[in-house]
C-alpha positions in Angstrom: -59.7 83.0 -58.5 -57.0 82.7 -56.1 -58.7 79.7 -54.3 -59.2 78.2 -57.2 -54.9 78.6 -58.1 -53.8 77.4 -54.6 -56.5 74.4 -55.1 -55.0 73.5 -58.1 -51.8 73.8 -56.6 -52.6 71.5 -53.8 -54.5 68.9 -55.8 -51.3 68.3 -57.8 -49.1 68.2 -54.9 -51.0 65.5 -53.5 -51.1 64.0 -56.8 -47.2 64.4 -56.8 -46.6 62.8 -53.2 -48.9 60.2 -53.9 -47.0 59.2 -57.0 -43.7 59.1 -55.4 -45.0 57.2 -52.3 -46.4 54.5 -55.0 -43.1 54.5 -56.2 -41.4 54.2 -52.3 -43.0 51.0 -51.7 -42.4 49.8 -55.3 -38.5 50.6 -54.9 -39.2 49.1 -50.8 -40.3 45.8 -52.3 -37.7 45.1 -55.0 -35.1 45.7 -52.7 -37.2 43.7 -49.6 -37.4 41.0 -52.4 -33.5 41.4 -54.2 -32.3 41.4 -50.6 -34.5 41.0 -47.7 -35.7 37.5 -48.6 -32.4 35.6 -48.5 -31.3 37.5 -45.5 -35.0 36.2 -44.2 -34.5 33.0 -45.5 -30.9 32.3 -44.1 -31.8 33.7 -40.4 -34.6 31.2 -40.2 -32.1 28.5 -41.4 -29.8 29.9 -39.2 -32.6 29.3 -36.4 -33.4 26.3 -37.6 -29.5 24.9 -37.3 -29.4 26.6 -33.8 -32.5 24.0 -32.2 -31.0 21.0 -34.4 -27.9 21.8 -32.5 -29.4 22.6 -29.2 -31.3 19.1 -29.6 -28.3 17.2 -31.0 -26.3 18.8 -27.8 -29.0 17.9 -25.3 -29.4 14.5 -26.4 -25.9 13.8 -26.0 -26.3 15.0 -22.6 -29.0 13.1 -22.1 -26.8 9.9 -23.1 -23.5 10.9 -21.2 -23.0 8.4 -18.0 -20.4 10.3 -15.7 -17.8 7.5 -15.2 -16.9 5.9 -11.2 -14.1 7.1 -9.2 -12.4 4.7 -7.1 -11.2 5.4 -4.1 -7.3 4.6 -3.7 -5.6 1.4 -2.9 -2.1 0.1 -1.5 0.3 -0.5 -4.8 0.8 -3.0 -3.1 -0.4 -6.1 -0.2 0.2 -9.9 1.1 -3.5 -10.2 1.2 -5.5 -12.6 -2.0 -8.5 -10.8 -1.0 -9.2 -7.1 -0.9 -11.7 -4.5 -1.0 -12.3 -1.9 -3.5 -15.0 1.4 -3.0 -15.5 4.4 -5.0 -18.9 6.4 -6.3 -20.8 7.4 -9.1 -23.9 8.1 -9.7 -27.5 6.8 -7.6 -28.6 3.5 -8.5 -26.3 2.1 -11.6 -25.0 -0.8 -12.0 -20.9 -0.6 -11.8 -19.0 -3.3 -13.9 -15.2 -4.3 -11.7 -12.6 -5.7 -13.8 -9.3 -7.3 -13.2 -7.1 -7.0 -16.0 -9.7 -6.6 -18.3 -11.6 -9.5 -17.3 -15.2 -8.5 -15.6 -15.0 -9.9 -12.1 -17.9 -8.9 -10.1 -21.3 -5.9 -10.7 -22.7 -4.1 -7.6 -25.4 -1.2 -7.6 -24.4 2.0 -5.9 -26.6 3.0 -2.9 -28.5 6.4 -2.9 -25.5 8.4 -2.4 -23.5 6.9 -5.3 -21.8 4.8 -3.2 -20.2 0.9 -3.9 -18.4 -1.6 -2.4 -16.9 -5.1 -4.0 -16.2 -6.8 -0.9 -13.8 -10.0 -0.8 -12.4 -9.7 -4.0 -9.5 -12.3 -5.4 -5.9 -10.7 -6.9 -4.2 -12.1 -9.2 -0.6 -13.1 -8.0 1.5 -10.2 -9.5 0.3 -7.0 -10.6 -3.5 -6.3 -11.0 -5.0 -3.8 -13.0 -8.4 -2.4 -11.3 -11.0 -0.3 -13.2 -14.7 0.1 -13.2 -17.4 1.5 -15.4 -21.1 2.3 -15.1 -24.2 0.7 -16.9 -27.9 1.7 -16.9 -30.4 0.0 -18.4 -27.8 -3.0 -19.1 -27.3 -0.9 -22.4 -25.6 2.7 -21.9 -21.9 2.6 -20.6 -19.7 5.1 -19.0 -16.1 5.8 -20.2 -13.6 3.0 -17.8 -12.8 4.6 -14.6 -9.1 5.8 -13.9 -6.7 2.7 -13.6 -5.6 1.4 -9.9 -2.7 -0.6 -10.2 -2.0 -3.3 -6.9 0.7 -5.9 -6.7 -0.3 -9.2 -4.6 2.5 -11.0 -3.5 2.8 -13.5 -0.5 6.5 -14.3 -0.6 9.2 -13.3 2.0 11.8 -10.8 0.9 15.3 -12.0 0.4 17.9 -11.6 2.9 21.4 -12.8 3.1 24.0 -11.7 5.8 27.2 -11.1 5.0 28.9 -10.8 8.1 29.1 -11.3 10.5 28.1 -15.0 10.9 26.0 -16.7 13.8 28.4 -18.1 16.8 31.5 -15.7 15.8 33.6 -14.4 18.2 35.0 -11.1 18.6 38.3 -9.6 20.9 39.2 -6.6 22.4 39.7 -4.8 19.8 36.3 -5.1 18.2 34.0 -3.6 20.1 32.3 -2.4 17.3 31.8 -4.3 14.0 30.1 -3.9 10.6 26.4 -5.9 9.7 26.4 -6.5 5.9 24.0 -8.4 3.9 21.8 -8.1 0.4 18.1 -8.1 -0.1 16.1 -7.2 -3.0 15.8 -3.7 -4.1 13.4 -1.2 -2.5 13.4 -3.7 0.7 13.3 -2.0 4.3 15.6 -3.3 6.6 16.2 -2.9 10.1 19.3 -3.9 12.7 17.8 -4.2 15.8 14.8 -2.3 14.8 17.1 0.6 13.7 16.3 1.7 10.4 19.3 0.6 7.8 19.7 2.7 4.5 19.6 -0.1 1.6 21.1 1.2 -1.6 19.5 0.5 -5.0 20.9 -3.0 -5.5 19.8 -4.4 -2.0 23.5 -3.9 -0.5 23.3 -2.5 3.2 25.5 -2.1 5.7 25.4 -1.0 9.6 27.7 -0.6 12.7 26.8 -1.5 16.3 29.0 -1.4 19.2 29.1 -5.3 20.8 28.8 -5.1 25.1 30.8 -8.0 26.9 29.5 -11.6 26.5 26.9 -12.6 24.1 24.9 -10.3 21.6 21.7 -10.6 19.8 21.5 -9.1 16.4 18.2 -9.3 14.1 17.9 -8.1 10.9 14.5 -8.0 9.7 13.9 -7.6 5.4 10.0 -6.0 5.1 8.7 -5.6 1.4 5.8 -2.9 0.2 3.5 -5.7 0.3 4.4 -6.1 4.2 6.0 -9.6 3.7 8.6 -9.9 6.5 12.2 -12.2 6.8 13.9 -12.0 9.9 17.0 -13.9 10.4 19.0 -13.8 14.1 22.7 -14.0 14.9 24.1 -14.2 18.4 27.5 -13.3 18.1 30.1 -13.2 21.5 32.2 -10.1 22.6 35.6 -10.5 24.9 37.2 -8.1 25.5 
């Protein structure tokens, strides 16, 4: 009689537990399917965005060309021909232009290396840039811009005082060169250095030995174009 009572008492809580575990996975679902599903469905979108990105991302990396560097220049030179290097990548084909205008195409060697030998300036100032090309299709950005003047004309140089053939006395044993060139000019009294102020004015004082003295003044431009003029001037003292 008792086994029969605790039976009975077992069978129903199995009955119960069974019913409310029905009911667990019933109230699991509807919330899996109020909530779970959009959170499911937005991380695999989320995914999804993340390798269309990744993809987008590498295929621009696949299409970016590193642009040339050139190596530096003078600002400026007397020479109509120079010589511009640099590096970029192994094996492309680098574009030169001179003021916009394409000039001459090399191809760099193995270690990214090019040279445009023997290459004609404009008289005046040239701007100098380069770019890469592969496959005569993709480009690289323009290279950073060399500017380099090419002039061929002297500096100029007028002297003042004092003037060739003059004679001084006694009481000048020293005396004062003065002249004009053009601004940011070098000069030199013999082959002293002369400050030149920013208008081209300069001035310098020698002492003058007995009898005849030579005195050049050389004018030397940032291009190296030189003008020398020479005075011989006599001293009696």
């Amino acid at each position: 009689m008792i086994k029969s009572r605790l039976s009975r008492t077992i069978e129903r809580q199995s009955k119960r537990n069974f019913i409310l575990s029905i009911l667990g996975i019933i109230v699991v679902l509807g919330l899996l399917i109020k909530f779970g599903l959009p959170v499911l469905i937005n991380f695999s979108l989320f995914i999804s965005d993340m390798k269309g990105t990744q993809n987008t991302s590498e295929k621009k990396a696949e299409e970016f060309i590193a642009q040339p560097v050139l190596d530096p220049l003078p600002t400026a030179t007397n020479s109509a021909k120079t010589t511009i290097t640099g590096i970029a990548s192994a094996k492309q084909t680098i574009n030169l232009y001179i003021n916009d205008e394409l000039v001459d195409k090399v191809t760099t060697e193995d270690d990214g290396k090019f040279v445009f030998n023997d290459i004609s300036l404009n008289k005046g100032n040239n701007v100098i840039k380069v770019r890469s090309i592969i496959n005569n299709s993709k480009k690289s950005d323009f290279s950073e811009e060399i500017n380099i003047v090419y002039k061929n004309k002297e500096p100029n140089l007028a002297i003042d005082s004092p003037t060739d053939g003059q004679t001084f006395s006694k009481d000048q044993s020293q005396i004062e060169v003065k002249g004009k060139t053009d601004p940011g000019v070098k000069i030199t009294v013999n082959d002293f250095w002369v400050i030149v102020d920013e208008n081209g004015n300069f001035s310098y004082k020698i002492n003058l030995r007995e009898g005849d003295n030579q005195i050049k003044v050389s004018a030397t431009d940032d291009a190296g174009n030189n003008k020398t003029t020479e005075l011989k001037i006599k001293y009696s003292p």
